[in-house]
N, CA, C and O of each residue as an XYZ file, in Angstrom:
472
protein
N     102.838     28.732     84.080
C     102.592     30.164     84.095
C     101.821     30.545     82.821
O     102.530     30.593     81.816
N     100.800     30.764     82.687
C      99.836     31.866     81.635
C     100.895     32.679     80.964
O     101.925     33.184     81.411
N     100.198     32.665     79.397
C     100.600     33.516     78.489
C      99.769     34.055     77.815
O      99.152     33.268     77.096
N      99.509     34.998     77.744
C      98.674     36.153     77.045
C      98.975     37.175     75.917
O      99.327     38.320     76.202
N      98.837     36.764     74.658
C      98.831     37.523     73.439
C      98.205     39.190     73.897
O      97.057     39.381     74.297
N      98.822     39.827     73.796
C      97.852     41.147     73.187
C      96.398     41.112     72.674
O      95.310     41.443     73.145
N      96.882     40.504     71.362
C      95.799     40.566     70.632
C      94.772     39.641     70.898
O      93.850     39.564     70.086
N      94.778     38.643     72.293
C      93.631     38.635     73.036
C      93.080     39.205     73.642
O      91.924     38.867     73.901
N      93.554     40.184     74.091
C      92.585     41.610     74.931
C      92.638     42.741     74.610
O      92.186     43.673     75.276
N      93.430     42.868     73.098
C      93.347     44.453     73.305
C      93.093     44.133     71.154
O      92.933     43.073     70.548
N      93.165     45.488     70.664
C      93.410     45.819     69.422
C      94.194     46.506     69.421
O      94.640     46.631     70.562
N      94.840     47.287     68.492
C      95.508     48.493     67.894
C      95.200     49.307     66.773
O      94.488     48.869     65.869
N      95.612     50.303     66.755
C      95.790     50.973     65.727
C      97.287     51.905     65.391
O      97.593     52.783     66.197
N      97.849     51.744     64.616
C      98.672     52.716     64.357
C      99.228     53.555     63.009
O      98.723     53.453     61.891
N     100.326     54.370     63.339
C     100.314     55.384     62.111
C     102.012     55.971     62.449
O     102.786     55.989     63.406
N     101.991     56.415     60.994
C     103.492     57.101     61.157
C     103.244     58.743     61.074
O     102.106     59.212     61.078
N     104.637     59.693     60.986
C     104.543     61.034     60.742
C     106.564     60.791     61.073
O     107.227     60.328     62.002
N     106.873     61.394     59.754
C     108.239     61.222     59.362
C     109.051     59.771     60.064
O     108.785     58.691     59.537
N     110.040     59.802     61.262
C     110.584     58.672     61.886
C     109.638     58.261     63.032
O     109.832     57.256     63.714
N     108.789     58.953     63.167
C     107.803     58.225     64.750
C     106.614     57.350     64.325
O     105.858     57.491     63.364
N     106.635     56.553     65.138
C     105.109     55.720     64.624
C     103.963     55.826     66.485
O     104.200     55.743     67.691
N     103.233     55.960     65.934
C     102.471     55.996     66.887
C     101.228     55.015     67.533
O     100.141     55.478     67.185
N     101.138     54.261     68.052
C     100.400     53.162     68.599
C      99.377     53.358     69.638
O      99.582     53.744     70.789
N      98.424     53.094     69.180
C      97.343     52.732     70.372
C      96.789     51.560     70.518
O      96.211     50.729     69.818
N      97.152     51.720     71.736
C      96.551     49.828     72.138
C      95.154     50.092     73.176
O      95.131     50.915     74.091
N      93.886     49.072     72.737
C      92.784     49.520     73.242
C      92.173     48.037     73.638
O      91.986     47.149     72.806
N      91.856     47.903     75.245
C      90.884     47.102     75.511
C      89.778     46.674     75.038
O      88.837     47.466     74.988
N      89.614     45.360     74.587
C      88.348     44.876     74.066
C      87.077     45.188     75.496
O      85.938     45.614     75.307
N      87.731     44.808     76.975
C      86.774     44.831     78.010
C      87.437     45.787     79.022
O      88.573     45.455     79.361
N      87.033     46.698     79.462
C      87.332     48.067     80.080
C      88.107     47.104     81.750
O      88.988     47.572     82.471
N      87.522     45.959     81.900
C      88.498     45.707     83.158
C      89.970     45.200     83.002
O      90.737     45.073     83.957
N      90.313     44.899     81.589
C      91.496     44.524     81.680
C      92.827     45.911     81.380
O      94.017     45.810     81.083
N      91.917     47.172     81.633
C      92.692     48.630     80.679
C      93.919     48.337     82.768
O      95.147     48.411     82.741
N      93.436     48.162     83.617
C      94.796     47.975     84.583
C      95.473     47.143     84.372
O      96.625     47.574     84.390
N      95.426     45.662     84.071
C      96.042     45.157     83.576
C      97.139     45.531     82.333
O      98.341     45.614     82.585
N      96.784     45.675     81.428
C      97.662     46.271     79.994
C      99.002     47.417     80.985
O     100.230     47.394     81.069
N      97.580     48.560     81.744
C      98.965     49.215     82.612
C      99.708     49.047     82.812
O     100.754     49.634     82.535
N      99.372     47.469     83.843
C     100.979     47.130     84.741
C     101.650     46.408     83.457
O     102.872     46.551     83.409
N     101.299     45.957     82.827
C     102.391     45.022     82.175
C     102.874     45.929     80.726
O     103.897     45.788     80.056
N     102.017     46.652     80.585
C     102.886     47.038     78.862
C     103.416     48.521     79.139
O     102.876     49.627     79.164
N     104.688     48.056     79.332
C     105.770     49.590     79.813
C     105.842     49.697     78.262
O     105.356     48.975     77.391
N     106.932     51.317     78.158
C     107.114     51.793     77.177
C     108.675     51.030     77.128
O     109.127     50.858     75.996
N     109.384     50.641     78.110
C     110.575     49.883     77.568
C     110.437     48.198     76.950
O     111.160     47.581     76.168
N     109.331     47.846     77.593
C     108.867     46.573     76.948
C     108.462     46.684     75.348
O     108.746     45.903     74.440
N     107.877     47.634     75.314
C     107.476     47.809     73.579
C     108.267     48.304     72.745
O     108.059     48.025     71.565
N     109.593     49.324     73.140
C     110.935     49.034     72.735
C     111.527     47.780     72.489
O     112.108     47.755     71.404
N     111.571     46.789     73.095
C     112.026     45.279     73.402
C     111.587     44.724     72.055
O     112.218     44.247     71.112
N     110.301     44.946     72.277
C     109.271     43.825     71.457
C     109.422     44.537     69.956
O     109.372     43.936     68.883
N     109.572     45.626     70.104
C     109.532     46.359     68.431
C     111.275     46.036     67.243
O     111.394     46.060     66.018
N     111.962     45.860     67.976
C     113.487     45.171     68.042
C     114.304     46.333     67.830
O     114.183     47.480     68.260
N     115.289     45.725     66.965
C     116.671     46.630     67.662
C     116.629     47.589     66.482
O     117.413     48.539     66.479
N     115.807     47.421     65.518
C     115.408     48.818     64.442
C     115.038     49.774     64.680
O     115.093     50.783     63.977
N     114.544     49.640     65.816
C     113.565     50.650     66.790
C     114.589     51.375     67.521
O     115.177     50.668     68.339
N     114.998     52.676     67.455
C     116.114     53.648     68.255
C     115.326     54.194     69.443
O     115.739     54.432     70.578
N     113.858     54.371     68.834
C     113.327     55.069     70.382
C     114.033     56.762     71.078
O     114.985     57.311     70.524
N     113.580     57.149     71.898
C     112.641     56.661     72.930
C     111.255     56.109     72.858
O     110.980     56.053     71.660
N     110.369     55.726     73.489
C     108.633     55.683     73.488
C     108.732     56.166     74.385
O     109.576     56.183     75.281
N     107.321     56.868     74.098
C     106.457     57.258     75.771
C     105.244     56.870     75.292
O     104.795     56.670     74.163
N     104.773     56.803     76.505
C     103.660     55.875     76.725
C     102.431     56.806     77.819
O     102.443     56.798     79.049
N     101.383     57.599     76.862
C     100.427     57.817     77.146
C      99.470     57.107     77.965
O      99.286     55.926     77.669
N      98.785     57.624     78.995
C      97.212     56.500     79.398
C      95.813     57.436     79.007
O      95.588     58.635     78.840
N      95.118     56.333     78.971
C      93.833     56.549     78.475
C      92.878     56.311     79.167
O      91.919     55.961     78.479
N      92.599     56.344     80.646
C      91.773     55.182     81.403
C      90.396     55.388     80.591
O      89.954     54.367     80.064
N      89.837     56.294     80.463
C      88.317     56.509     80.673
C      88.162     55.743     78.984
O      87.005     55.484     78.653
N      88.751     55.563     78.449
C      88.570     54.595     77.223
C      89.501     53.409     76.813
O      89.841     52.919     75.736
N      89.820     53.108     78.370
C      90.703     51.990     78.356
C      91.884     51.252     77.420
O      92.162     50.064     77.256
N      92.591     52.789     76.748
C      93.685     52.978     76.047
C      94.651     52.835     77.068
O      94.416     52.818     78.277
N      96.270     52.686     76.256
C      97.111     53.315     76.044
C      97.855     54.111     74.730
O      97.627     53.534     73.667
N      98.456     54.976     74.645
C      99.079     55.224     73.415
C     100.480     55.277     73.280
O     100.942     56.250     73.875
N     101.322     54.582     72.714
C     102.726     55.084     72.522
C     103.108     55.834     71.349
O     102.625     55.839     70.217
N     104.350     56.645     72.000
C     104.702     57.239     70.565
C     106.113     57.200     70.559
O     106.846     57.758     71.375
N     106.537     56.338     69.356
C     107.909     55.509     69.476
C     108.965     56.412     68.446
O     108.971     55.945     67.308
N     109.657     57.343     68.589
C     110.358     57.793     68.071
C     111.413     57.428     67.417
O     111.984     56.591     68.115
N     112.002     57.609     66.419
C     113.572     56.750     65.369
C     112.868     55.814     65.564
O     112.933     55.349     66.701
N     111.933     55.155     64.593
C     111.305     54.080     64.615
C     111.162     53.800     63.276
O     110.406     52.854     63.052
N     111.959     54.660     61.727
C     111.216     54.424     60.555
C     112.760     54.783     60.093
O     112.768     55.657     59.226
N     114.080     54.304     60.478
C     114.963     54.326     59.661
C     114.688     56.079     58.629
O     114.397     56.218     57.441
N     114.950     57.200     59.765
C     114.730     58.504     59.253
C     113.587     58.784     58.038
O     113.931     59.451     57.062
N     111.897     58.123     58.160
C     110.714     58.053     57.656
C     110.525     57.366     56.606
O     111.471     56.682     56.216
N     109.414     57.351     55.942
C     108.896     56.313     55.065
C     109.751     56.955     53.974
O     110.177     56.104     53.194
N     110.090     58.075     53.716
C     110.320     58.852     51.979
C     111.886     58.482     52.257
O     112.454     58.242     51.192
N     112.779     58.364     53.446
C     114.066     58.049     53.440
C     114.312     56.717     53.790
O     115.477     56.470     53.476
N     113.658     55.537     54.397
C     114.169     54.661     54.926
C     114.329     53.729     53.695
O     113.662     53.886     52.673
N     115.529     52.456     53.901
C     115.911     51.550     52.837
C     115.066     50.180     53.187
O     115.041     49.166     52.490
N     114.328     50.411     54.531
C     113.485     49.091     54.948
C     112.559     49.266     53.896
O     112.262     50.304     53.305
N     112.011     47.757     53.692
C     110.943     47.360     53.117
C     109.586     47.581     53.452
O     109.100     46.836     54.302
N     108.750     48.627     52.851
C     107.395     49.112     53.840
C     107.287     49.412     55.191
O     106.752     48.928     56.188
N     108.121     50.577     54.832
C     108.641     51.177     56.346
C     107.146     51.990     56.343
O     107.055     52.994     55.636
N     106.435     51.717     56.830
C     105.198     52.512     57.496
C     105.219     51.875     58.926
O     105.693     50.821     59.349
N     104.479     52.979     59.559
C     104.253     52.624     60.656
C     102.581     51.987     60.759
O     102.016     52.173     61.837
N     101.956     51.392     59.871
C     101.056     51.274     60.174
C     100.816     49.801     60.242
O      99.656     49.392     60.211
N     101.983     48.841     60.347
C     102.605     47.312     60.775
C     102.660     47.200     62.015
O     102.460     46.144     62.615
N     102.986     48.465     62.620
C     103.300     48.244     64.043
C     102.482     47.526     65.271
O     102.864     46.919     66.271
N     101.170     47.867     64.746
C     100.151     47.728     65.444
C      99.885     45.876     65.654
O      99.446     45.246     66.617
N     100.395     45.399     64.230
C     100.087     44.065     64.325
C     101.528     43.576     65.470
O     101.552     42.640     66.269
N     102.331     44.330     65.245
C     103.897     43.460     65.468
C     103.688     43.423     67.532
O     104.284     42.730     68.356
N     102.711     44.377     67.705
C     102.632     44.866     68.977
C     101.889     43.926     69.357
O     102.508     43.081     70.003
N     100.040     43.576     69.126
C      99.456     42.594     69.002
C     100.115     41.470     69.320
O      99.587     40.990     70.323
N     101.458     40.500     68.763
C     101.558     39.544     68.936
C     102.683     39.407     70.149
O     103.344     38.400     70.407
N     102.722     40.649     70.803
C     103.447     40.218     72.179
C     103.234     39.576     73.206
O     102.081     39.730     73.608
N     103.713     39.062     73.680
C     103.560     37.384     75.112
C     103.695     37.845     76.439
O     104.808     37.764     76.958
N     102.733     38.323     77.085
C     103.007     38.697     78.462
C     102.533     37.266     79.293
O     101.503     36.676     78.966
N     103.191     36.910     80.124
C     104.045     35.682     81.481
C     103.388     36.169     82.292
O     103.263     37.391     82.363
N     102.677     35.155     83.284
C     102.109     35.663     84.239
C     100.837     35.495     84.655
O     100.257     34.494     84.233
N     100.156     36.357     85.507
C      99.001     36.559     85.773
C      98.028     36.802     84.651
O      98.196     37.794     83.942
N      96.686     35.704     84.357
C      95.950     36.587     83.022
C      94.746     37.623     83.361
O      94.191     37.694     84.458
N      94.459     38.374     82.277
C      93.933     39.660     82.574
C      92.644     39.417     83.209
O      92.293     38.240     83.287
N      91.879     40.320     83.676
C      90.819     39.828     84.723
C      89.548     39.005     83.535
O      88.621     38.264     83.863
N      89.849     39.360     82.443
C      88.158     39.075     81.667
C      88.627     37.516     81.296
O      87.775     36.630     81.227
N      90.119     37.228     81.048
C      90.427     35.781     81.246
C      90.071     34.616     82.300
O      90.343     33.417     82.355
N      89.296     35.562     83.163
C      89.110     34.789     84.379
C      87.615     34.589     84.891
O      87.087     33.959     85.807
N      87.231     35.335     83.975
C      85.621     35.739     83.895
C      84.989     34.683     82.886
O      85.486     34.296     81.828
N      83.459     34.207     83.609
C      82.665     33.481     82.454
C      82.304     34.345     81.851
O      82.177     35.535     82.139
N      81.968     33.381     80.290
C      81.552     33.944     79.041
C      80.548     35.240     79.376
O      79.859     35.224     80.395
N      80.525     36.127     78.637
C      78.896     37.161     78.940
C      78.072     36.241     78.353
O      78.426     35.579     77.377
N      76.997     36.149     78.872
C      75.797     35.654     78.115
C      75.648     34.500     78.803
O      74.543     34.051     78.500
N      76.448     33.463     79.930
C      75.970     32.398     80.106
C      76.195     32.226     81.335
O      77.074     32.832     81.949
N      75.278     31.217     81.925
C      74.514     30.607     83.030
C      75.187     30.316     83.628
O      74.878     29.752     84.678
């Protein structure tokens, strides 16, 4: 069964504002933005963020720029100016998200020849 990093098809960016951190995850190739859909729920990125993470997320879509965005709430041990974690920013998140393992089917551009060749 295929395993697929994130951070083979997509990037991120993210950011905090008191306990929420906020994530956007963005397709490198606009055909895999259904893919990311079906597979990256907002309870999966709860999962993957661990048990520091109180949550809820919700989980924005983006089609026409082949986003998603989450916004993960109790996620900063009550914010960066109160929490006792070590570089409690939310702006880690983005990598920690990146290195998640989705099982399965790989995204359509995984299945596609290179651009550019014969």
């Amino acid at each position: 069964m295929p395993v697929t990093k994130l951070r083979d098809v997509c990037h991120a960016r993210s950011g905090d504002k008191g306990a929420t951190v906020n994530i956007g995850l963005i397709c490198y190739e606009p055909e895999d933005y259904e893919w990311i859909r079906e597979h990256v729920t907002a309870d999966l990125v709860l999962k993957h963020l661990g048990p520091g993470v109180k949550g809820p997320a919700v989980r924005y879509e983006l089609p026409k720029i082949g986003a998603l965005n989450f916004v993960v709430h109790e996620a900063l041990d009550g914010g960066v100016t109160c929490a006792l974690m070590i570089d409690g920013h939310g702006k880690g998140f983005s990598t920690i998200l990146l290195e998640l393992e989705i099982r399965g089917e790989a995204p359509p551009s995984r299945n596609l020849p290179a651009r550019g060749s014969s």
